[in-house]
BALUMLUM-678557 format. One record per residue (C-alpha): residue number from 1; residue in three letters; chain; x negated, y, z. Coordinates in steps of 0.1 Angstrom, whole numbers, padded with zeros to 4 digits. Layout:
N
NUM/ALA/A/X/Y/Z $
...
% end
This chain:
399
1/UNK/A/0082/-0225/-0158 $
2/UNK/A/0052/-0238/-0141 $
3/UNK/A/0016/-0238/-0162 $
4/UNK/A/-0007/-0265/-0144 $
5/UNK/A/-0043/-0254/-0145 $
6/UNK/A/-0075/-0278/-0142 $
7/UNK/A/-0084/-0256/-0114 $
8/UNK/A/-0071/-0256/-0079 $
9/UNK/A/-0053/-0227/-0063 $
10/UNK/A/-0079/-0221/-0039 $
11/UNK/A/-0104/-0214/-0073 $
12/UNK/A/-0077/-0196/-0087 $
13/UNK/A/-0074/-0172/-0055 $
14/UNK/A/-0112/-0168/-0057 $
15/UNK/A/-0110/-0160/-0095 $
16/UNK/A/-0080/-0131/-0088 $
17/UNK/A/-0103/-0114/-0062 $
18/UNK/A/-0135/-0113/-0083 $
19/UNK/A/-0110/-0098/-0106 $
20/UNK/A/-0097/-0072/-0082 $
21/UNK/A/-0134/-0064/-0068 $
22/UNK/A/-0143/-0059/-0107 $
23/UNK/A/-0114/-0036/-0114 $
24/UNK/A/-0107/-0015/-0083 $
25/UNK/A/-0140/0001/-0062 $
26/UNK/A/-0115/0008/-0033 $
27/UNK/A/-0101/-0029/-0016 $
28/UNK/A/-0079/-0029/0017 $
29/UNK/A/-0065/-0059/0033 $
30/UNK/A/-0026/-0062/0045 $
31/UNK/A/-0032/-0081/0080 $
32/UNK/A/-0005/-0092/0105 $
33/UNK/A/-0017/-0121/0121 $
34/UNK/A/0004/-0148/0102 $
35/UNK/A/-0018/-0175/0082 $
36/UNK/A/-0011/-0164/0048 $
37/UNK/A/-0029/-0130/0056 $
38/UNK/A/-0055/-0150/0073 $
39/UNK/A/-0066/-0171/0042 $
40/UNK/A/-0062/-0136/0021 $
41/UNK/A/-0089/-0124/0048 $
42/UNK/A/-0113/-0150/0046 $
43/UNK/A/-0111/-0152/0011 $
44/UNK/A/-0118/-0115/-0001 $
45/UNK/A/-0143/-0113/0034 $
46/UNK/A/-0163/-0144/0007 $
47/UNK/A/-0160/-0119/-0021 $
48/UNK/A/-0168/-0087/-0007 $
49/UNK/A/-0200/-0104/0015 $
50/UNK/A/-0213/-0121/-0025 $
51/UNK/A/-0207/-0083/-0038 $
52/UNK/A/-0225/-0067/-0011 $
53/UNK/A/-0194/-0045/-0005 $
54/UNK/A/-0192/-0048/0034 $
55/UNK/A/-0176/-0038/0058 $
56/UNK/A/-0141/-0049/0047 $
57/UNK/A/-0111/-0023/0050 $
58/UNK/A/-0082/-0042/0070 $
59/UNK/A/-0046/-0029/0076 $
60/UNK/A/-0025/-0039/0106 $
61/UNK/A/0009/-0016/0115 $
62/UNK/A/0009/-0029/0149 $
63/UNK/A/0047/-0025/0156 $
64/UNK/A/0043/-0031/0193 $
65/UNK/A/0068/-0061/0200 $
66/UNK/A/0043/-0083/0192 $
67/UNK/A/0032/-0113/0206 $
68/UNK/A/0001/-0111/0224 $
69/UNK/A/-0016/-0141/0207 $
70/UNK/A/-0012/-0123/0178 $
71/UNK/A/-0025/-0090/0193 $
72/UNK/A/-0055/-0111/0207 $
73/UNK/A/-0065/-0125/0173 $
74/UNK/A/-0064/-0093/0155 $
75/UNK/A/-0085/-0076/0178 $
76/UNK/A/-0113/-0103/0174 $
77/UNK/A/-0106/-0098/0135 $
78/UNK/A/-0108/-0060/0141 $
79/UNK/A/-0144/-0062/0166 $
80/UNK/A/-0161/-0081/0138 $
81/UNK/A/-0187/-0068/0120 $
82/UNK/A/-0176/-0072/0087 $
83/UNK/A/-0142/-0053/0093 $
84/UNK/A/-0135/-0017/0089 $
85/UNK/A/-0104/-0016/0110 $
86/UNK/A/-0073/0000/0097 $
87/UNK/A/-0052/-0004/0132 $
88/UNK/A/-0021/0017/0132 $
89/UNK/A/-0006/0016/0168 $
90/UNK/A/0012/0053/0163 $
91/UNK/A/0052/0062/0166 $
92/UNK/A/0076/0050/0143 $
93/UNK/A/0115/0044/0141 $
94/UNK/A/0128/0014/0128 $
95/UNK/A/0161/-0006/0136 $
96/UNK/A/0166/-0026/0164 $
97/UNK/A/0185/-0060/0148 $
98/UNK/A/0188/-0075/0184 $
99/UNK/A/0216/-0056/0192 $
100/UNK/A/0246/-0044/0176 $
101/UNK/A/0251/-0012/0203 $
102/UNK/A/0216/0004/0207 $
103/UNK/A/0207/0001/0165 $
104/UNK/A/0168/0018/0166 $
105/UNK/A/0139/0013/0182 $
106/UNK/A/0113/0037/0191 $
107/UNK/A/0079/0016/0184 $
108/UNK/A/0048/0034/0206 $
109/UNK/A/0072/0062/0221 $
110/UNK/A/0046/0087/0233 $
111/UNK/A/0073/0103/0258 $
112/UNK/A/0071/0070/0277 $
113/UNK/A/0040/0052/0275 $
114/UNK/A/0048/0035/0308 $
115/UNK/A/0071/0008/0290 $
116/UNK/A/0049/-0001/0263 $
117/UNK/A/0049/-0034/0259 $
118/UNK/A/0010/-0037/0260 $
119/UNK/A/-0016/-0006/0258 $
120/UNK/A/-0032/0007/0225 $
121/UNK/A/-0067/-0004/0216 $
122/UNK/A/-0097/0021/0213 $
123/UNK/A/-0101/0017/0180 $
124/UNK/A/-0065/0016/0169 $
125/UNK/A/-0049/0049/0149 $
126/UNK/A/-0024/0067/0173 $
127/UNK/A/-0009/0097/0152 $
128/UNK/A/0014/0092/0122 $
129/UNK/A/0008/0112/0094 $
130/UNK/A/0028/0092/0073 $
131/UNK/A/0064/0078/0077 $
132/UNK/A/0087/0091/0104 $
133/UNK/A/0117/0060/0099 $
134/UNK/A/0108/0031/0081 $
135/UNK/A/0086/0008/0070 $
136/UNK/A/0086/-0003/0035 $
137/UNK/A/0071/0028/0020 $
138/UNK/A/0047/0030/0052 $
139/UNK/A/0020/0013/0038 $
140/UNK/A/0019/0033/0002 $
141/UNK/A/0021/0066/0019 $
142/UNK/A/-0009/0059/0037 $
143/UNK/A/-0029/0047/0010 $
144/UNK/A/-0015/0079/-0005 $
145/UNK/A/-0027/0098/0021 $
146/UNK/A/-0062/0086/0029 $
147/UNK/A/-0070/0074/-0006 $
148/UNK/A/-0056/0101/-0030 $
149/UNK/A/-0089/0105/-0054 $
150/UNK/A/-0100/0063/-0052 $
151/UNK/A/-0086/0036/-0072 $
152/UNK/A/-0073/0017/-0048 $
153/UNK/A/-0057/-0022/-0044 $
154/UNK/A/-0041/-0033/-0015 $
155/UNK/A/-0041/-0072/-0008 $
156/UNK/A/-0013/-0087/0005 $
157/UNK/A/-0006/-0127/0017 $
158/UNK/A/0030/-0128/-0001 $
159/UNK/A/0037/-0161/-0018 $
160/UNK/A/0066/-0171/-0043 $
161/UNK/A/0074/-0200/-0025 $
162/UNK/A/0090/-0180/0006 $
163/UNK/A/0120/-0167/-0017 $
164/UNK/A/0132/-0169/-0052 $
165/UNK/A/0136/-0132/-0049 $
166/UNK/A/0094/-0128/-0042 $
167/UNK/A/0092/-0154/-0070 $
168/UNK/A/0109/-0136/-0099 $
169/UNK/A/0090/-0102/-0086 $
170/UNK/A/0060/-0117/-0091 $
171/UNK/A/0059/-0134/-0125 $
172/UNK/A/0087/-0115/-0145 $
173/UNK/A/0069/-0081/-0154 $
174/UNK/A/0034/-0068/-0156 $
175/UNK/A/0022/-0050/-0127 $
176/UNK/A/-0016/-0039/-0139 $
177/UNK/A/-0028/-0048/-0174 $
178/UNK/A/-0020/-0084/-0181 $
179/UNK/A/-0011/-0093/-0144 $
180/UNK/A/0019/-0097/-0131 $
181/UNK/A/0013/-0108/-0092 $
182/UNK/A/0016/-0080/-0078 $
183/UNK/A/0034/-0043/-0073 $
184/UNK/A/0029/-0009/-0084 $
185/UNK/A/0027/0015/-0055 $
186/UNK/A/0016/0053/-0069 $
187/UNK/A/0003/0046/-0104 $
188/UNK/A/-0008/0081/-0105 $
189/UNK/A/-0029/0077/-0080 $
190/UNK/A/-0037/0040/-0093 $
191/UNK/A/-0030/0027/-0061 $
192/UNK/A/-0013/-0009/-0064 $
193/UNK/A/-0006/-0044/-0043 $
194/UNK/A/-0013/-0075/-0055 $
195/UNK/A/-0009/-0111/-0040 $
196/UNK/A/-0036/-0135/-0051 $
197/UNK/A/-0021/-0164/-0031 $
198/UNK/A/0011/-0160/-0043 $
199/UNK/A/0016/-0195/-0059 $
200/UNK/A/0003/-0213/-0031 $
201/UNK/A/0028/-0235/-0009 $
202/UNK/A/0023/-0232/0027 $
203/UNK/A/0005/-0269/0029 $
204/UNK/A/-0018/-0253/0006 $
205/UNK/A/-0027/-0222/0037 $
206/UNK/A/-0029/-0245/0060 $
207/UNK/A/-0054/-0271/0044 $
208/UNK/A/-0075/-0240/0036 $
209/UNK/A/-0073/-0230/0071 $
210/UNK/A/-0086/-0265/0084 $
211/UNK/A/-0113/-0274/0059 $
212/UNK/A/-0128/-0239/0064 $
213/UNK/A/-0125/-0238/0099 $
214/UNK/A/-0111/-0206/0094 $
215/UNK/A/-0098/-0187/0129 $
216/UNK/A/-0061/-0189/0129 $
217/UNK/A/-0035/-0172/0154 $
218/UNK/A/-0030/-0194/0184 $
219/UNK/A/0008/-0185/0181 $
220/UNK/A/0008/-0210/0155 $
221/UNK/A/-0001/-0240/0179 $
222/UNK/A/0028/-0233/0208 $
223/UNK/A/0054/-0231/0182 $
224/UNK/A/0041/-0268/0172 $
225/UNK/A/0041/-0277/0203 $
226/UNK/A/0076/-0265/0204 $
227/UNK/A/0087/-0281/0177 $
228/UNK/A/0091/-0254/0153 $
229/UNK/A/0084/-0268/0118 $
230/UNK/A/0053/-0260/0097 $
231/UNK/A/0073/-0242/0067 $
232/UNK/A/0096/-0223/0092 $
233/UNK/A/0069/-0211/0115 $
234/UNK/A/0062/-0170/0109 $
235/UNK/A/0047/-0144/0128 $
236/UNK/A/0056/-0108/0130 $
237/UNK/A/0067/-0083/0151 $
238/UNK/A/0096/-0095/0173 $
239/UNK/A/0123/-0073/0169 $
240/UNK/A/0120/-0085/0127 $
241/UNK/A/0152/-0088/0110 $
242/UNK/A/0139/-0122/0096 $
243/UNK/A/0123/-0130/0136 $
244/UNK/A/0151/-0129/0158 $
245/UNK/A/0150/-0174/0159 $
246/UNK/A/0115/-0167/0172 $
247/UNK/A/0127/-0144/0195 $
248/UNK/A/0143/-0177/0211 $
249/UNK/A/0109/-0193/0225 $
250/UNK/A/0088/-0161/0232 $
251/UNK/A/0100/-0171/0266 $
252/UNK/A/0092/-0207/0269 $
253/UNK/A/0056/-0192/0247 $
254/UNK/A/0046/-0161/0263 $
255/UNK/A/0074/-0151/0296 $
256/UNK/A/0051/-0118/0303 $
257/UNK/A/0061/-0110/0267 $
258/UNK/A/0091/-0117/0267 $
259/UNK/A/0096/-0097/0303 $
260/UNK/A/0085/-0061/0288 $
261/UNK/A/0104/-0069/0258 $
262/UNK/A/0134/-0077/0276 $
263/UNK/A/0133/-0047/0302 $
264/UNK/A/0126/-0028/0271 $
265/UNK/A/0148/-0032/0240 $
266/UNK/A/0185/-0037/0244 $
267/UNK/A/0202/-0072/0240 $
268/UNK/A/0168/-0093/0244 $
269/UNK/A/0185/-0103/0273 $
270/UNK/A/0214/-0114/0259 $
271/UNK/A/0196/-0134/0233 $
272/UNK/A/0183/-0161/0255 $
273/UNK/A/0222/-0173/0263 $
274/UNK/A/0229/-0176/0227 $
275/UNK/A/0224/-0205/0209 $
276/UNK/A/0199/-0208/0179 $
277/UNK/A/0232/-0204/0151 $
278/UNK/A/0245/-0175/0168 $
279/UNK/A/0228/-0153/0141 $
280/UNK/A/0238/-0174/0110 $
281/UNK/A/0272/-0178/0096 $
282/UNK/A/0291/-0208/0109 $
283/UNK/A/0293/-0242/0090 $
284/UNK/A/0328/-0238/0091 $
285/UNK/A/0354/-0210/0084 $
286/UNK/A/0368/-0201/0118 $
287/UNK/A/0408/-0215/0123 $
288/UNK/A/0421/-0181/0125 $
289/UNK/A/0415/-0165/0095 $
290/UNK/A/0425/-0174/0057 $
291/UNK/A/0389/-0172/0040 $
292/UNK/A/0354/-0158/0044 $
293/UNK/A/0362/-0122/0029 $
294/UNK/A/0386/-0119/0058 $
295/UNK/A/0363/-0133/0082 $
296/UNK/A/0335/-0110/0068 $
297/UNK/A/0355/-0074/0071 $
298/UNK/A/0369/-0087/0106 $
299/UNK/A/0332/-0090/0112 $
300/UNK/A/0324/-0051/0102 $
301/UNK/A/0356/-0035/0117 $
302/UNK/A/0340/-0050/0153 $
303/UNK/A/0306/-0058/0156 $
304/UNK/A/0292/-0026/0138 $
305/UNK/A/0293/0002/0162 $
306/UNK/A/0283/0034/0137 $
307/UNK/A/0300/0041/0110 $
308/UNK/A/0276/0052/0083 $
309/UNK/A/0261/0015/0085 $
310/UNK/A/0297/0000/0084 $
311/UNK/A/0306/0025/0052 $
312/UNK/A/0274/0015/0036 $
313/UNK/A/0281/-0023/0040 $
314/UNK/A/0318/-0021/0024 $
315/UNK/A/0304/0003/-0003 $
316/UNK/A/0281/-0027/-0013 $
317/UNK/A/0309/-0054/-0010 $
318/UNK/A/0334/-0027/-0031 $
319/UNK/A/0306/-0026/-0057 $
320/UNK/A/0297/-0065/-0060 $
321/UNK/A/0330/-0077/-0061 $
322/UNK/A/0336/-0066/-0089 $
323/UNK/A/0306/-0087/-0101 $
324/UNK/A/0307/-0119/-0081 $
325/UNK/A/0348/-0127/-0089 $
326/UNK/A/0343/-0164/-0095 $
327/UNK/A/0359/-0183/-0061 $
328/UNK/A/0325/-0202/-0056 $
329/UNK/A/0300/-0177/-0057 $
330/UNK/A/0324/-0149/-0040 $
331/UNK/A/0326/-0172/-0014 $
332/UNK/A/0288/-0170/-0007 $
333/UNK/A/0286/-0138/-0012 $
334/UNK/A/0307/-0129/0019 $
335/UNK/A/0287/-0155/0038 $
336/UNK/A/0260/-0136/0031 $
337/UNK/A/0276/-0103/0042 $
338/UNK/A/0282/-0126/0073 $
339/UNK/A/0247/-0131/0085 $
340/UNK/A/0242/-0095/0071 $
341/UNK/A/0261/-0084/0101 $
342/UNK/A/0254/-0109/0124 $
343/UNK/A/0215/-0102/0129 $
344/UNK/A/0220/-0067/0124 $
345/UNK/A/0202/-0060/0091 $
346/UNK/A/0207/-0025/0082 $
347/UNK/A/0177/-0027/0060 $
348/UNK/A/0200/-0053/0036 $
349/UNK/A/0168/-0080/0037 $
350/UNK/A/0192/-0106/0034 $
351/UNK/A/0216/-0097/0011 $
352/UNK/A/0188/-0083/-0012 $
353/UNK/A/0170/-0118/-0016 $
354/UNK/A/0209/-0134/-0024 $
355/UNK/A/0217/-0110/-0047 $
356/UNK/A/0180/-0103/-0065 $
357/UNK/A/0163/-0137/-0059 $
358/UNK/A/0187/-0166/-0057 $
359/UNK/A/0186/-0180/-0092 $
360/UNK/A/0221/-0189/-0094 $
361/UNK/A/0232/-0159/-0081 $
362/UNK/A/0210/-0140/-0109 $
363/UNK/A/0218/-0157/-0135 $
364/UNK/A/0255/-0158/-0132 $
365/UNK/A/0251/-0118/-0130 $
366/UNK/A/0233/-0120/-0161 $
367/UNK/A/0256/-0138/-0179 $
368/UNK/A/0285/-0117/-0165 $
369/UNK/A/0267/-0090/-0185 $
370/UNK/A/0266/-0110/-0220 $
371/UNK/A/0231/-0114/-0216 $
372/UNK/A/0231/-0145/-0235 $
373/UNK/A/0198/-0148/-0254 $
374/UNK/A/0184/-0153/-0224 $
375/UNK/A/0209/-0170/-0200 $
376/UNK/A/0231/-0190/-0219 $
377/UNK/A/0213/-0221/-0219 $
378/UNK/A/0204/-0213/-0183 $
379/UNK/A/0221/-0238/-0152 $
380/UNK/A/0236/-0220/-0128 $
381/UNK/A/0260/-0236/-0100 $
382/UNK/A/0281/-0208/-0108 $
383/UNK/A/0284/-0203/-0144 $
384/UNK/A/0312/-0233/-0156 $
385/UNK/A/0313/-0252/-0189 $
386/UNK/A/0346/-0233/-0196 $
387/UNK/A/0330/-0195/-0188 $
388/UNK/A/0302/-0206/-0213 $
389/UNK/A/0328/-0216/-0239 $
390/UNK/A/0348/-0182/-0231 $
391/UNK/A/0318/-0165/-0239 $
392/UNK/A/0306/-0183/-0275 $
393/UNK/A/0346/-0177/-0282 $
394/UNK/A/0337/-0140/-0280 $
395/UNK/A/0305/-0143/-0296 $
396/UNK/A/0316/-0162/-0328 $
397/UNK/A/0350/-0137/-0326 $
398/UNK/A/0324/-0104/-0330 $
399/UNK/A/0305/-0126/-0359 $
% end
């Protein structure tokens, strides 16, 4: 349920900040170069310059596949004044969901600094103390690490808009005292993330960005120019589970990017012949096989090439099945698993927001469990008048 305030969200943003400033004397920035970490910027630089608590501490895992606009932009944020740069361009691991045959990528390999896809800044951090393969935990384990004695909040630019999943995180349970927009990282340490723009929509970012004449990442502007719609437009580093579409117009955008990226990561190459649904499960089930499931495990027996990734995708079909055994939503489950496979997402991005933030989905599991009390009355494409009757039968039976 939605609570409409007299105040705007832009005031309301303000308002969270103050807040955060008041309860936490240590304040870092998330920064990536996409808007919705620019308006978070600008908006706690307004605080922290009325609190005299300048310079600003802001965070950028610069995973090296980056486009350069975006690596232009945050070096004027990181040169400015205001800024204490947190700018981590140091060796990670992480999967490589371009191709199905060559499944990690080394980001910043320090045996072969020649193929970098650009050189490190100055001023950037080069030696990972932190996370060897990863990069979810990445960002508590350095908070962790350089902030073990400080209360310390880290502001992100997630919104509830971009996925049910982010939605339901972010206004089911209480994070810190009586908020719940945002995530607990080491609450021994009181270290925690919170997302003070996260009921904006992204009309809302961008109208902030233009009547402020905020700075903005000139990434943005070619992928207008390229037709790329406003709420489908993101940044991030190229080799993204969630980027690989983008991945189809680095080359019209920025060809020297797409060059070292190419030469440097295997199937780039290959990308630029496929077409823009080649990573999405196909409108229609394919003539030669009897349903989706079959389609799906066809899928896994060929395109995944090691074996602890296929065992860990059938171990999660084995386990939801027995969950999701309604035709309908069975059937988008394995679509699901479909473009699971398809864009290589060993990480389980996809199939996590499905299962955790699609409101159907989540509520039919819920009322699979007998959680009536607070699902019954609930609408759900895939909870029929006859389950609901099945289940009262039970419920007046036990009375």
């Amino acid at each position: 349920m939605k609570i409409f305030k007299k105040t705007n969200v832009l005031e309301e943003a303000l308002i969270r900040i103050n807040y955060l400033f008041d309860e936490f004397p240590n304040v870092v920035v998330g920064f990536s170069g996409g808007k919705d970490s620019t308006v978070c910027l600008n908006l706690t630089l307004q605080v922290a310059r009325e609190r005299n608590r300048l310079p600003l501490k802001v965070m950028w895992i610069d995973q090296e596949a980056e486009w350069q606009g975006t690596a232009d932009y945050c070096q004027e944020v990181f040169n400015h004044k205001d800024v204490e740069p947190l700018w981590f361009q140091m060796p990670m691991k992480w999967y490589n969901n371009v191709s199905s045959y060559d499944s990690f990528i080394k980001i910043w390999d320090e045996d072969k600094p020649e193929q970098w896809i650009r050189e490190k800044s100055p001023i950037s951090i080069k030696e990972n103390k932190y996370l060897e393969f990863g990069f979810h935990e990445l960002f508590e384990n350095i908070l962790k690490h350089h902030y073990p004695n400080e209360k310390t909040c880290y502001i992100a630019g997630v919104r509830a808009e971009e996925s049910p999943r982010r939605k339901l995180a972010m206004t089911r349970d209480l994070t810190y005292k009586d908020i719940t927009w945002g995530k607990r990282l080491y609450v021994q340490y009181e270290h925690y993330t919170f997302y003070p723009i996260y009921d904006w929509s992204y009309t809302d970012v961008w109208k902030s960005i233009h009547e402020h004449n905020w700075e903005y990442n000139n990434v943005y502007n070619e992928m207008y120019r390229h037709g790329v719609s406003l709420n489908e437009m993101r940044i991030s580093n190229l080799h993204h589970e969630t980027a690989i579409q983008s991945m189809l117009i680095v080359q019209e955008i920025e060809p020297k990017t797409w060059e070292k990226i190419a030469s440097r990561y295997d199937g780039v190459n290959t990308l630029k012949h496929l077409q823009r649904e080649s990573f999405q499960c196909p409108k229609e089930l394919p003539f030669m096989f009897k349903d989706w499931e079959e389609y799906a495990l066809h899928l896994i027996e060929n395109i995944i090439q090691e074996d602890k990734y296929k065992k860990m995708i059938l171990k999660k079909i084995e386990q939801l099945t027995l969950v999701y055994t309604d035709a309908e939503i069975k059937e988008d489950f394995f679509k699901v698993i479909i473009k699971t496979v398809l864009s290589t997402d060993w990480d389980l991005t996809k199939l996590k927001n499905w299962t955790e933030g699609n409101k159907d989905a989540y509520i039919y599991r819920e009322f699979k469990k007998g959680n009536v009390k607070d699902y019954m009355m609930s609408k759900s494409k895939y909870v029929t008048n006859e389950m609901r009757q099945q289940l009262q039968n039970k419920i007046n039976d036990a009375k």
